[in-house]
N, C-alpha and C positions, 0 to 999 in steps of 0.2 A: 898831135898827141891825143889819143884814147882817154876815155875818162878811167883815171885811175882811181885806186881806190888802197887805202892804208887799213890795214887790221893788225892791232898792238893795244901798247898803255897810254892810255890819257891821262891825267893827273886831273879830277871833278873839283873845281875853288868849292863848291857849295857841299858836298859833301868830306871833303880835305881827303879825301882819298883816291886810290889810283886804279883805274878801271879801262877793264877788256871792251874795245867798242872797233867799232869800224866808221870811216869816214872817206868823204871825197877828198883826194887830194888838189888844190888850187893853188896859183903862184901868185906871193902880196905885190901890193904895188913898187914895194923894194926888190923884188925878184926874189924871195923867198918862200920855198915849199911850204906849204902850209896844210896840215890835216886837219878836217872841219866834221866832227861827228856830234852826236847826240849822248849822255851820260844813259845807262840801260836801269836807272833805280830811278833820278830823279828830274830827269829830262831837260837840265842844263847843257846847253852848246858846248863844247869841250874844244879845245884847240890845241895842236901840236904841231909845233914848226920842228921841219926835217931836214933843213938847210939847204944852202943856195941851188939854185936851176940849172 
């Protein structure tokens, strides 16, 4: 698998609101897609899981 890459909505815990970002997509140790990007205001880790593998 290519390193894929997710561009959508994240949901920021620290700013409570819901932001356009891009991230790598990686699969958790439960085998769960997982989108791992950066917030574009306040530079909190962002995550979104995209469901199973």
């Amino acid at each position: 698998m290519a390193d894929e890459t997710y561009k959508g909505e994240f949901y920021c815990v620290k700013c409570k609101a819901k932001r356009e970002a891009e991230g790598k997509v990686v699969v958790s140790d439960n085998g769960r897609r997982m989108a791992k990007g950066q917030c574009p205001v306040c530079g909190t880790n962002l995550n979104r899981i995209l469901g199973k593998a």
